[in-house]
C-alpha positions as CSV (number, residue, x, y, z in Angstrom):
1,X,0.0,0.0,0.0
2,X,1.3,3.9,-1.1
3,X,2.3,6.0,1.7
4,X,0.2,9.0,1.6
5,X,1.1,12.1,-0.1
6,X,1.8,14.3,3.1
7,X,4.7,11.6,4.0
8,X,6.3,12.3,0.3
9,X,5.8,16.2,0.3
10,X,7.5,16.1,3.8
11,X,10.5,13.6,3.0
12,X,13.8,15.6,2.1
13,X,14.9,15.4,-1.1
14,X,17.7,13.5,-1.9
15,X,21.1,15.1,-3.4
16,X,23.3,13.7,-6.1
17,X,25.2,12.0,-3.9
18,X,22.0,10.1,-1.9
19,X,22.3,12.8,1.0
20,X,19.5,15.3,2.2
21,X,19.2,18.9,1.5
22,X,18.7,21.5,4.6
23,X,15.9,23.0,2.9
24,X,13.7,24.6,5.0
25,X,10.0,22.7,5.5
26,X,8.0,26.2,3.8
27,X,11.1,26.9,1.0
28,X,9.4,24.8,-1.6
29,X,6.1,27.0,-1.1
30,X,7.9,30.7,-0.8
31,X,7.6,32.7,-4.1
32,X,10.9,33.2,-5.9
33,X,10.9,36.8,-5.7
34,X,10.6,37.1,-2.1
35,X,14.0,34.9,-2.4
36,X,15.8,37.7,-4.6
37,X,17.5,40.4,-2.9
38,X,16.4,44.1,-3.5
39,X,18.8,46.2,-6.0
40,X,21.3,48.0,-4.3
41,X,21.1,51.9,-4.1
42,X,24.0,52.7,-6.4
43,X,21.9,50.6,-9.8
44,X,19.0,52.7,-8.6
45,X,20.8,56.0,-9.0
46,X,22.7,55.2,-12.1
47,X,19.4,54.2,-13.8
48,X,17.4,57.2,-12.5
49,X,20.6,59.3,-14.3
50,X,20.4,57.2,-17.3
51,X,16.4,58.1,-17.6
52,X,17.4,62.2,-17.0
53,X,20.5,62.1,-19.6
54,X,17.8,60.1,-21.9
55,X,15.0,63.0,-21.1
56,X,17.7,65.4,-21.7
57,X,18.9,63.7,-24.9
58,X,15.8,63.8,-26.3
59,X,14.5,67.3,-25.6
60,X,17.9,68.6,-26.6
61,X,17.8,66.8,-30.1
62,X,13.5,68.4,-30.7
63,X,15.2,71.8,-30.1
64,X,17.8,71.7,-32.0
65,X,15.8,70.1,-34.6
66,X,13.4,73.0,-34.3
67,X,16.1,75.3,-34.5
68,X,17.5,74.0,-37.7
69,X,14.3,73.8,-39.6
70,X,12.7,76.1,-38.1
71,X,13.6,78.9,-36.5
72,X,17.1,79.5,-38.1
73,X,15.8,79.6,-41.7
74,X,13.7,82.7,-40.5
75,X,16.6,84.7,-39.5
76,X,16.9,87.1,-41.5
77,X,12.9,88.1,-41.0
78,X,14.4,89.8,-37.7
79,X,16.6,91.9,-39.1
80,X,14.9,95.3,-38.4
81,X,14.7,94.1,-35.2
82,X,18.4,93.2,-35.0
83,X,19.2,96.6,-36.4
84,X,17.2,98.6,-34.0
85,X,18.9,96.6,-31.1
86,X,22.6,96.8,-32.5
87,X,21.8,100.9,-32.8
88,X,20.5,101.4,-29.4
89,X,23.8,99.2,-27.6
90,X,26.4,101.3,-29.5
91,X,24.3,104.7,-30.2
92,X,24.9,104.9,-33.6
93,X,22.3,103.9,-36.9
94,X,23.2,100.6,-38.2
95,X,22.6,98.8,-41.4
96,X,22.5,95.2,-42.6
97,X,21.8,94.3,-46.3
98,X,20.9,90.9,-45.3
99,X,21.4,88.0,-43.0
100,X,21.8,84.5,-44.6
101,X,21.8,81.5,-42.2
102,X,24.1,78.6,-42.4
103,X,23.7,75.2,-40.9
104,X,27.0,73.3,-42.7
105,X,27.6,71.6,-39.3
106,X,26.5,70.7,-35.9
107,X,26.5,74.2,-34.8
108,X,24.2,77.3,-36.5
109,X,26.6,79.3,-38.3
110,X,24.9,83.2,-40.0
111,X,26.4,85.3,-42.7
112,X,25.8,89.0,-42.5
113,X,26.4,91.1,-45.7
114,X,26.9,94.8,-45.9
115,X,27.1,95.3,-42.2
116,X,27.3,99.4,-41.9
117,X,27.6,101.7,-38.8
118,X,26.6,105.5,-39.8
119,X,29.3,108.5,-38.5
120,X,27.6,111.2,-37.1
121,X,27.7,113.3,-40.4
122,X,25.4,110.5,-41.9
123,X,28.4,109.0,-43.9
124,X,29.2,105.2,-43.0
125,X,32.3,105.0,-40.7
126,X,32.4,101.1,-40.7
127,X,31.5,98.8,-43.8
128,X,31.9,95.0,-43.2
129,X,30.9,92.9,-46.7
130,X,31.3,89.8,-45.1
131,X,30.7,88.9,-41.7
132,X,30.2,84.9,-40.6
133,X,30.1,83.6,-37.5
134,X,29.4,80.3,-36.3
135,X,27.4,79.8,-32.6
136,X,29.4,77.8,-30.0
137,X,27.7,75.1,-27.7
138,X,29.0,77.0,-24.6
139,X,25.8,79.8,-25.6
140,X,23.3,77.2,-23.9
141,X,25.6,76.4,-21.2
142,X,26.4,80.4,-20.3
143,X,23.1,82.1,-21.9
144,X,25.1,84.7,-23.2
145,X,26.4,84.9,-26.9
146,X,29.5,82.8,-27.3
147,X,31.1,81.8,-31.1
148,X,33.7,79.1,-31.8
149,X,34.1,81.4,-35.0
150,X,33.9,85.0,-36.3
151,X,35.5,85.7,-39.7
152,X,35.4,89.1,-40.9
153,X,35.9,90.1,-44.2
154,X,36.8,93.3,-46.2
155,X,36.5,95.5,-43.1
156,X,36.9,99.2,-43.8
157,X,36.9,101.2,-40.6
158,X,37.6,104.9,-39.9
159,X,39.6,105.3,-36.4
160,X,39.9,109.3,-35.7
161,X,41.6,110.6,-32.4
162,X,39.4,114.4,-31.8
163,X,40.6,117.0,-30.5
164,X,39.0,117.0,-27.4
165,X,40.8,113.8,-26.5
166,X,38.7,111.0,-27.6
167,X,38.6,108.4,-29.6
168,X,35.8,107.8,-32.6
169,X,36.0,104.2,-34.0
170,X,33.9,103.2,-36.9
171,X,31.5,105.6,-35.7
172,X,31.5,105.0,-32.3
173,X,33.2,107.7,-29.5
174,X,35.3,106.2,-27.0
175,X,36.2,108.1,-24.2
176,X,39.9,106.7,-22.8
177,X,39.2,108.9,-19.6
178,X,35.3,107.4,-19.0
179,X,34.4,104.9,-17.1
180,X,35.6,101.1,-18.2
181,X,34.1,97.9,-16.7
182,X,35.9,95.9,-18.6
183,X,32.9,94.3,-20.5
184,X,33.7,95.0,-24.1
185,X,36.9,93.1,-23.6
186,X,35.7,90.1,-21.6
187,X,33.3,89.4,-23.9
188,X,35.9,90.0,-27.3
189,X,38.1,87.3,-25.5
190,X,35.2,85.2,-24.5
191,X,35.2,84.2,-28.4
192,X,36.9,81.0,-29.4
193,X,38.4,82.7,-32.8
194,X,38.5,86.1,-34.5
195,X,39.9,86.6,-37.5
196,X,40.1,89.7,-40.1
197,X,41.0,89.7,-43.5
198,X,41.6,91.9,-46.4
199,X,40.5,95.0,-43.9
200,X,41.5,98.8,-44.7
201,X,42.1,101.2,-41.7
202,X,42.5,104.9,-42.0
203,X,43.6,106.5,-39.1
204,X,43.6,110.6,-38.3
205,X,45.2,112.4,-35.5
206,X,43.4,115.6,-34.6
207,X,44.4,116.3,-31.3
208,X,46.6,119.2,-33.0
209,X,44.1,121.0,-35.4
210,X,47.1,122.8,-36.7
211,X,49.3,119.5,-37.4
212,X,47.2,116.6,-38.0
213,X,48.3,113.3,-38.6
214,X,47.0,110.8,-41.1
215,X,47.9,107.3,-42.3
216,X,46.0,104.3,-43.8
217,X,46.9,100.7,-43.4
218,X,46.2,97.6,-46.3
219,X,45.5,94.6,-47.0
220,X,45.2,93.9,-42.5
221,X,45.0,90.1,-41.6
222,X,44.6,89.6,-37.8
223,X,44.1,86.3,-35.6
224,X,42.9,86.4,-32.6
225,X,42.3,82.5,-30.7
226,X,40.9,82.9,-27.1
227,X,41.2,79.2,-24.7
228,X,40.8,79.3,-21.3
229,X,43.4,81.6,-20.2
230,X,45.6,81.8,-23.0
231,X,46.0,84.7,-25.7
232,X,47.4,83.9,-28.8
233,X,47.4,86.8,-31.4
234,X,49.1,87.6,-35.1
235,X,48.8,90.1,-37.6
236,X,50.3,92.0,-40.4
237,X,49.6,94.6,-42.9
238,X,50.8,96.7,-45.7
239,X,51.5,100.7,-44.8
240,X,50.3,102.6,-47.4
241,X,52.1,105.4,-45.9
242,X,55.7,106.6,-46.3
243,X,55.6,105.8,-42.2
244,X,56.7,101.9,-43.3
245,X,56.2,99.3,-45.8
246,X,54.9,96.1,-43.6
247,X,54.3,95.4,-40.1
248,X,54.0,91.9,-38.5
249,X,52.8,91.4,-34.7
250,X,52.2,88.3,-32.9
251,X,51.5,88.0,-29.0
252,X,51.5,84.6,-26.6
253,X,50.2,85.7,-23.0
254,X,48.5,84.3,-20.1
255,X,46.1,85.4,-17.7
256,X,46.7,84.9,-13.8
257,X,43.7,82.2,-12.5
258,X,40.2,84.0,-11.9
259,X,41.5,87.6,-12.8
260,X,39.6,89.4,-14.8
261,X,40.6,90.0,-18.9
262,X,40.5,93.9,-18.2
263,X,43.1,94.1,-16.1
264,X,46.2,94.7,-17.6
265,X,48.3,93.4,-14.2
266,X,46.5,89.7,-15.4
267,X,48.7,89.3,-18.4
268,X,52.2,87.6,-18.3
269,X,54.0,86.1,-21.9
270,X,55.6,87.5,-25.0
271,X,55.2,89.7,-27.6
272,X,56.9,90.4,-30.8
273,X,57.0,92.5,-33.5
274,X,59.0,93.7,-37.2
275,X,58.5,96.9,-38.7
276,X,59.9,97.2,-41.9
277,X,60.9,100.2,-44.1
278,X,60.3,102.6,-41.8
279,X,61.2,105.9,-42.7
280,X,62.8,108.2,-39.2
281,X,61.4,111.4,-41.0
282,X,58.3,109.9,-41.0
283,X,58.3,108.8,-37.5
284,X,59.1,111.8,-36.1
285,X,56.2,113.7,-37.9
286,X,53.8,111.7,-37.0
287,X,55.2,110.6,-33.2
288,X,57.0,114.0,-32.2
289,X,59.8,111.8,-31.0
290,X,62.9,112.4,-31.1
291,X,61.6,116.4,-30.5
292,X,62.2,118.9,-33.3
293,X,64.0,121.1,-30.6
294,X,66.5,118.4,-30.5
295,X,67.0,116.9,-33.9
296,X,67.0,119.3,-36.4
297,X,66.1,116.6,-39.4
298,X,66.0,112.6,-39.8
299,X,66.3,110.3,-42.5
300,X,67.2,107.3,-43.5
301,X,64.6,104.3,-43.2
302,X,65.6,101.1,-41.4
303,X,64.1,97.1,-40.6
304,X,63.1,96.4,-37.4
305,X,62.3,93.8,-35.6
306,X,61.3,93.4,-31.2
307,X,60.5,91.1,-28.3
308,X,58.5,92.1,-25.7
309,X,58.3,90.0,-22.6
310,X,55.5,91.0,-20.3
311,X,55.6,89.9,-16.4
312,X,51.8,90.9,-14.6
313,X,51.3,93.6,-17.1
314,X,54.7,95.2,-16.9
315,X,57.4,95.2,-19.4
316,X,60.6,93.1,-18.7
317,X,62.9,93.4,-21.1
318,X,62.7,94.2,-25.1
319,X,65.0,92.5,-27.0
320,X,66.3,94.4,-30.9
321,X,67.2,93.7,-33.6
322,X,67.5,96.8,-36.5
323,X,69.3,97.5,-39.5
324,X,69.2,101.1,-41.0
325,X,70.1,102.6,-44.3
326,X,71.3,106.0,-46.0
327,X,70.6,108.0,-41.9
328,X,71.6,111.1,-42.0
329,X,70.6,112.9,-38.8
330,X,71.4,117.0,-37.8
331,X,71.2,118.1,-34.1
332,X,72.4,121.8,-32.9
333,X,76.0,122.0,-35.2
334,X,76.2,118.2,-35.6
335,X,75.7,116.3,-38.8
336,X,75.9,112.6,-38.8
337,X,75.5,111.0,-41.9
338,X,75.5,107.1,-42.1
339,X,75.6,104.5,-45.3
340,X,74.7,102.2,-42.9
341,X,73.7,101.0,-39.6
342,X,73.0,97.9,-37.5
343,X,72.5,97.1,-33.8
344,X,71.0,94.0,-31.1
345,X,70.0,95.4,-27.7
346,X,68.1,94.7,-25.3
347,X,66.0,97.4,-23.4
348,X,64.9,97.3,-19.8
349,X,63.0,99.3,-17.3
350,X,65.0,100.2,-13.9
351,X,63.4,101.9,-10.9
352,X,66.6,103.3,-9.1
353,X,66.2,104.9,-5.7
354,X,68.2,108.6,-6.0
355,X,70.8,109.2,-3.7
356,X,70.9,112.4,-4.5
357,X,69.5,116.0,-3.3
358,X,66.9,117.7,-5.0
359,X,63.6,116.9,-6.6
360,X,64.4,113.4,-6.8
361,X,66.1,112.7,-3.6
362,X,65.0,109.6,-2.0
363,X,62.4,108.3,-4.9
364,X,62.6,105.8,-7.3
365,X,63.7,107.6,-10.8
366,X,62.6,105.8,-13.9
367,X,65.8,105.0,-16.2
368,X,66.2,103.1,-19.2
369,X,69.0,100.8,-19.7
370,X,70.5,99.2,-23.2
371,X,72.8,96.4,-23.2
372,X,74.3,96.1,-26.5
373,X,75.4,92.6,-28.1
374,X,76.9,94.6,-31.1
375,X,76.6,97.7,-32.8
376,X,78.3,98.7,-36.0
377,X,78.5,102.2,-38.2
378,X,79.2,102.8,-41.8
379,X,79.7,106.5,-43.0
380,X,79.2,107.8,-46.1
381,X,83.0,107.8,-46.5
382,X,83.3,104.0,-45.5
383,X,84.9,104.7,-42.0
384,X,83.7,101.8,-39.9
385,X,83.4,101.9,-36.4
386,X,82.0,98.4,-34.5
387,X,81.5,97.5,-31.3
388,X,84.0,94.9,-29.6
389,X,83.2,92.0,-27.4
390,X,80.0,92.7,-25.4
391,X,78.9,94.6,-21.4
392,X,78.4,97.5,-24.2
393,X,75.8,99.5,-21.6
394,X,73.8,102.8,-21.9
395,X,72.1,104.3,-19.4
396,X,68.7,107.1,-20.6
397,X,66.3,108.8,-18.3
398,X,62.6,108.9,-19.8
399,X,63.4,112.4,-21.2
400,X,65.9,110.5,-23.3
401,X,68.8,112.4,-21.8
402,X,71.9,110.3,-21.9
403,X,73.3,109.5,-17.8
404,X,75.7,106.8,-18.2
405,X,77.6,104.6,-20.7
406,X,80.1,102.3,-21.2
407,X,81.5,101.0,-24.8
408,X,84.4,98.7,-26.5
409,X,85.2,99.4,-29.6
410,X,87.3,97.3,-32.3
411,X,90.6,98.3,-33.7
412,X,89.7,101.7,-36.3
413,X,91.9,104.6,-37.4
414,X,91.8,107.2,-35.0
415,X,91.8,110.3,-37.2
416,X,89.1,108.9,-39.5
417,X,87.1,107.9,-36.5
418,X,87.1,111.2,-34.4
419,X,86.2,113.1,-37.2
420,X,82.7,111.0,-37.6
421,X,82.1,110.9,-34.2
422,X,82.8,114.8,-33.8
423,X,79.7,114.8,-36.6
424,X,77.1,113.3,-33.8
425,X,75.0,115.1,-32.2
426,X,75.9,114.1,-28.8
427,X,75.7,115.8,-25.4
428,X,77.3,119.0,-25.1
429,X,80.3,118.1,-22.4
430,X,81.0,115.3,-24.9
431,X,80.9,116.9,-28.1
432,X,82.8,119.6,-25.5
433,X,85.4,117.7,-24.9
434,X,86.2,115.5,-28.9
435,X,86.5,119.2,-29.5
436,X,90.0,119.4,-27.8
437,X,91.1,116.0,-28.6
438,X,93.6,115.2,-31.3
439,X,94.3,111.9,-32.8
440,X,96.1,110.2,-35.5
441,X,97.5,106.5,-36.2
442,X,95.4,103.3,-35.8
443,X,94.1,102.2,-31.9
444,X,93.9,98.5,-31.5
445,X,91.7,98.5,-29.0
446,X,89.3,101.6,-27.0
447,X,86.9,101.7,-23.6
448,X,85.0,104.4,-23.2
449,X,83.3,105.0,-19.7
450,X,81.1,108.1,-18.7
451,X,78.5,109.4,-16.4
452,X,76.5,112.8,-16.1
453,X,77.9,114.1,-13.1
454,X,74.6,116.6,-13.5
455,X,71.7,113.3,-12.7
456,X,71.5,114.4,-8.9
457,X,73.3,111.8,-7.9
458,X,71.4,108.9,-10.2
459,X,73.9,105.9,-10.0
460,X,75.5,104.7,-13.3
């Protein structure tokens, strides 16, 4: 006879091996979910995140679908209003022929053509044929206007300095004495990449109504790239100016961690720059430097070229590099006239504390020292007279008055020599002093060490 079924649904059941199982007497009746542990807290987070970035995802992708088909076909439907706006932030009329949007990429991109800004006599002071800029992702994160691109083409702007001491740019009056927050250039460097090309700028000095100044520059390129806190810059242009021929710039500088772009203390890096053609006559029309009361006439033109390095907004040192042709320069009764010319220097600031009595007792004094590598002049004649070794040293004050200096010179005919350095226009107690010297033969080898006794006490 069967045992009944209670016996069999109590008996253990048996294992592989013939044992019994510990099972417990209600495990064959509980659910197997209530077995299964609950998910951890960390799967539950991750796939809440999941859902958001998902959400996110998808409401990210209908806007910028909208956008794209949408809205950004009808951009250029809101140009009055654009107009009117651009007017009202600057204060001047504005005019744009047309606005073409541009969706090539990932990103909304917009052409403006014939972008004018009216001068106050109702002519335009800046015309732009071709502006394009392409919108940067970082605009949704910041909700303010930031481009990873804005080319400019064919610029031709009108910078005038008046007489009553501003500035008017393309239309636009700056005032270098008003108030600055600093906003216009945070937002210029907030831009991923500027760049200009083919651009014409005229510039007019007015400040003097009876000698104004003019020049116009061609054919300007400029690069301007903006990450994080870097600042890298290059440029040239074509001088269409007896002023120069070409000038080329370029500028690597970084800004000090959470200061601000306006502050000119922020910046530390290098700068360079060449300058060629320039034309000294030139120069000093248009610069007043060196003054008329004391050099009498300049010319020659020369090629140029500089490297500025910057610690917190502050110039370091300038390093030279220039090589001048047919100079001919008259000061007071002395004529110096030069087939050629070259010389490397390097330029620094020095705050010296005065020893001296006076005006200037006890307060840092500006100066200007140059340490020459090598210098080298050719007179019309062919007498050559070259520097020799190197700790060549001059020392200026910011008036440009000579305190100090110290040269070597190589081996030169004496007679020859002294007669092209009496031609210099140099300080009176040493053009004082060549005066009463006599000198014949060749000199292998000549130091020359002097100091203005008349600096109150400025060391050299």
């Amino acid at each position: 006879m069967a045992a009944p079924d209670s016996d069999r649904l109590s008996a253990p059941p048996a294992t592989a091996s013939g044992g019994a199982t510990d099972v417990a007497p209600d495990a064959a009746v509980t659910p197997a979910l209530a077995r299964s542990p609950s998910a951890p807290w960390g799967s539950r987070v991750v796939g809440a995140l999941a859902g958001v970035a998902m959400l996110v995802w998808i409401v990210g992708a209908a806007a910028w679908l909208g956008l794209r088909h949408v809205v950004w076909p009808q951009l250029d439907q809101w140009r009055p209003a654009i107009e009117q706006r651009l007017g009202e932030a600057i204060g001047r009329p504005v005019q744009i022929g047309a606005l073409v949007p541009d969706f090539g990429g990932i990103a909304p991109g917009v052409e403006v053509r014939h972008l004018r800004i009216l001068g106050p006599d109702g002519e335009v002071a800046l015309d732009v044929p071709s502006l394009r800029a392409v919108l940067s992702p970082r605009t949704l994160l910041t909700l303010q206007w930031r481009f990873a691109r804005i080319d400019v083409r064919g610029l031709d702007i009108d910078v005038v300095r008046q007489p009553d001491g501003r500035w008017r740019i393309g239309g636009i009056v700056v005032d270098p004495q008003g108030p600055d927050d600093g906003r216009a250039l945070e937002l210029l460097l907030a831009q991923r990449r500027i760049t200009l090309s083919e651009a014409r700028l005229r510039y007019a000095d007015l400040s003097d109504p009876d000698a104004p100044q003019r020049f116009a520059l061609e054919e300007v390129e400029l690069s301007l790239g903006s990450v994080g806190r870097r600042l890298r810059a290059s440029g040239s242009a074509d001088v269409a100016d007896p002023l120069a021929r070409q000038v080329h710039v370029a500028a690597d500088l970084v800004r000090e961690p959470l200061a601000k772009a306006s502050r000119p203390e922020a910046w530390s890096g290098e700068a360079y720059a060449q300058v060629l053609g320039f034309a000294f006559a030139r120069v000093q029309h248009v610069t007043g430097w060196p003054r008329a009361t004391e050099v009498d006439a300049l010319q020659g033109e020369a090629d140029a070229r500089a490297w500025l390095r910057l610690r917190s907004g502050r110039p370091e040192v300038i390093d030279v590099r220039a090589q001048a042709r047919d100079v001919a320069v008259a000061a007071g009764q002395g004529v110096l006239a030069l087939r050629a010319a070259q010389a490397a220097f390097a330029l620094r600031p020095l705050d010296i504390e005065s020893p001296g009595h006076g005006a200037r007792s006890g307060r840092p004094v500006r100066v200007y020292q140059i340490d020459a590598e090598r210098f080298a002049l050719v007179d019309v004649a062919g007498v050559a007279l070259a520097s020799r070794g190197d700790g060549h040293r001059l020392r200026i004050d910011s008036e440009g008055r000579l305190l100090a200096g110290r040269v070597a010179l190589q081996p030169f005919d004496a007679g020859a020599v002294l007669a092209m350095v009496r031609g210099m226009p140099l300080p009176d107690p040493i053009a004082g002093w060549l005066g009463r010297v006599s000198a014949e033969g060749r000199v292998d080898e000549a130091r020359f060490e002097w100091a203005d006794r008349s600096a109150e006490g400025l060391p050299a």
